[in-house]
Every structure is written in structure tokens, then in C-alpha cells.
C-alpha positions, -999 to +999 in steps of 0.1 A: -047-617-557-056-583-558-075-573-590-080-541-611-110-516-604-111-495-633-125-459-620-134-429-642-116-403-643-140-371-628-137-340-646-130-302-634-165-292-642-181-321-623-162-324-590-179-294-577-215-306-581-209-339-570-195-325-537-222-306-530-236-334-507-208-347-497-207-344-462-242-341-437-237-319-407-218-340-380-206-363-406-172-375-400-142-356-417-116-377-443-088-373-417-113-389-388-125-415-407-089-429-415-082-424-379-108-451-374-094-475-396-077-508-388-043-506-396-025-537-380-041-569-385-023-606-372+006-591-365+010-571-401+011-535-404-014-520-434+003-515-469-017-487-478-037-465-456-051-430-471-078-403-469-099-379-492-126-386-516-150-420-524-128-417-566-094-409-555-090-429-526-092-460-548-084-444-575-052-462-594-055-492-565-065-528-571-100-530-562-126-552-548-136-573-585-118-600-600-103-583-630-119-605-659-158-598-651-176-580-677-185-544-674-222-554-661-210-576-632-188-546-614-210-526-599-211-517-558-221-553-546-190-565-567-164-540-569-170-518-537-191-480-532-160-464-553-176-472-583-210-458-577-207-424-583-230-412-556-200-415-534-178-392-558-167-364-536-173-380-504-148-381-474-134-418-477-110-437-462-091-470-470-067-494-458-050-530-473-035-553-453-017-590-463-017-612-436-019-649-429-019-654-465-048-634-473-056-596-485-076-576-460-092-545-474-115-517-456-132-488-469-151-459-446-175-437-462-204-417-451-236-419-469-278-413-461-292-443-487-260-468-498-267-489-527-281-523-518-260-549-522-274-575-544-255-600-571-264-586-606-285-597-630-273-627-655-239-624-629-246-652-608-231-681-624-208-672-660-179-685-682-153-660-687-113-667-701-085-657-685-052-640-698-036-672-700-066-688-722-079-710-696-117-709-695-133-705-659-165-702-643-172-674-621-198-678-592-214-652-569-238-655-543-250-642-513-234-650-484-253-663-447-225-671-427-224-635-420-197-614-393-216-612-356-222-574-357-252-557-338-268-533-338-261-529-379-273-536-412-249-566-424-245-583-459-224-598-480-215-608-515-185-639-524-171-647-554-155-680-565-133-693-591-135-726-605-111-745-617-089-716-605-067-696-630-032-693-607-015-729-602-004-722-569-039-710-554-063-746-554-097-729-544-097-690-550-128-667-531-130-635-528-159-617-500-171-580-500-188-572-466-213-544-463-219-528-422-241-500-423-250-477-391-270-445-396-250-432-421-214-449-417-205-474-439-176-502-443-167-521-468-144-551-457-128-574-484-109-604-483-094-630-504-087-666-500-066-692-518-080-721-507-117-715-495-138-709-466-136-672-468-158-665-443-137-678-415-111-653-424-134-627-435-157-625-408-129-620-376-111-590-397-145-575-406-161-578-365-130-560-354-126-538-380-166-525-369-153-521-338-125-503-342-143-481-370-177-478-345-158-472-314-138-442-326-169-425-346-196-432-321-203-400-302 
């Protein structure tokens, strides 16, 4: 259940001036920010767990969007910060995890003004057909059953799949949390085969904060 982000591909001429900003004085470094990651979750070890820049840390990864959305439904809120390039050339981190029958993602980054996260326009609710033929309907809303974080901005965006395209998944969701303090920010995704997201969302994002807040603070 993990699904293609397509990513453009940054050229020689323009990685310079998009790095110019891309790391405030006393900013975390790449290296410390995927020392802050989670990496073990239920028992599971991370799959991936890398360092560098907002592109090329998710660069030629599956991503945070179900693969079949048009073009105008992945942006940030959909697809993660990776694809907003106002993060280009800025010390990422990331991390995937499968555990308990679900994919766990995280993403660090540091940033002044992140993108708000907000469903795009004519995205809510739309039709789209799968490789196999099969016609589905694609939901996304907001989501209020948010992670219980203080002390940060929280928000979050789920998608939802109905009837849903794979056989052996009955009730497919996917959720892409937003925690923003000063200027750290994590992305934490997860995906669920049969519903409820949240309850397995919000537990891996909360201690994911933690972690993440705990080792950067100070």
C-alpha cells in the first residue's frame, strides 16, 4: 500500500539557489534530524531510514498519495512537504516502517512558514479508475480525531477508498499528519486496510513527536 510520489528532477543550475535558505542559524543538521527519527516501531525495525535534502530524500521512494490522483490533488496536504519545492535543498530526514499490518512513515524538515495543509480544491470527493479498470471514489477530508500533542500546531488530512481496488484490503485509508514547533516539522503517514486510521495513526505519530522533540529541543 505504498504509492508513487512522482518528484522533479532539480537541475545543476537550480540546486544552488534553492539552498540558499536552506538552513536558519541553529537549525538542525540532516545527520541530527535523522538521529531524531523513530526507527523501531511495535517491535519492527525501520525499512528505510536516510538523510540529506527535502527532493532526494524521497526522491525514487513511494510517497505519501495514492498513486491514481490527478496532478491537481498532490500537492503538500496530499503527498507530503517533498513536493513543494520550498523545501528543495533543505536538510530532511525520513524513515518507513511496516508493522502491525500497517505502513508508518515520518519525515523531519526544518522550515520558517510550511504550507498549510488544506484538501484541494474540486479534491474532496472524485471518481478516478484504477489499473485494473475498476472505477472508485476517492474521499479526502480533514481529520478531528487528531494525535494528543501540545504545545504544537497539529493537523491532518485522510484519504479513503471506496469500494477498495485490492481484494484482500476491505476498507483502505490512508492519513498525512502535520506537527509544527517553531520551525521543525513532521510529517507522519500511515495506512490502513481496514479503517479507523486514526487509532493507528495517532499512537505512531504522539511518540514519533516525542522522540523527534526530545532529541531537537535545546
Amino acid at each position: 500500500m505504498r504509492h508513487a510520489l512522482v518528484l522533479s528532477t532539480l537541475t545543476l543550475a537550480l540546486l544552488p539557489l534553492l539552498a540558499q535558505d536552506a538552513q536558519a542559524a541553529g537549525d538542525p543538521t540532516a545527520k541530527q534530524l535523522k538521529r531524531a527519527l523513530i526507527t523501531t516501531w511495535a517491535g519492527k525495525k525501520a525499512e528505510k531510514v536516510r538523510s540529506g535534502t527535502a527532493d532526494s530524500v524521497m526522491a525514487g521512494e513511494s510517497g505519501w498519495a495514492f498513486s491514481r490522483l490527478p496532478a491537481r490533488c498532490k500537492t503538500s496536504a496530499t503527498a507530503g512537504l517533498a513536493i513543494d519545492k520550498r523545501t528543495w535543498g533543505r536538510p530532511a530526514a525520513l524513515s518507513m516502517i511496516t508493522a502491525m499490518g500497517h505502513f508508518y512513515g515520518e519525515t523531519l524538515i526544518t522550515m520558517a512558514k510550511p504550507p498549510r495543509q488544506a484538501v484541494p480544491a474540486g479534491c474532496a470527493r472524485l471518481k478516478v479508475k484504477y489499473y485494473n479498470g475498476k472505477r472508485i471514489t476517492v474521499t479526502i477530508t480533514k481529520v478531528t480525531d487528531l494525535p494528543d500533542i501540545s504545545g504544537a500546531e497539529v493537523s491532518a488530512v485522510k484519504t479513503t477508498l471506496t469500494p477498495s481496488p485490492w481484494p484482500h484490503l476491505s476498507h483502505p485509508e490512508f492519513m498525512l499528519t502535520i506537527v509544527r514547533s517553531g520551525s521543525l516539522v513532521m510529517e507522519a503517514y500511515t495506512d490502513s486496510a481496514d479503517g479507523d486510521v486514526e487509532s493507528a495513526a495517532n499512537p505512531f505519530t504522539e511518540a514519533a513527536w516525542r522522540r523527534a522533540s526530545g532529541r531537537l529541543s535545546g
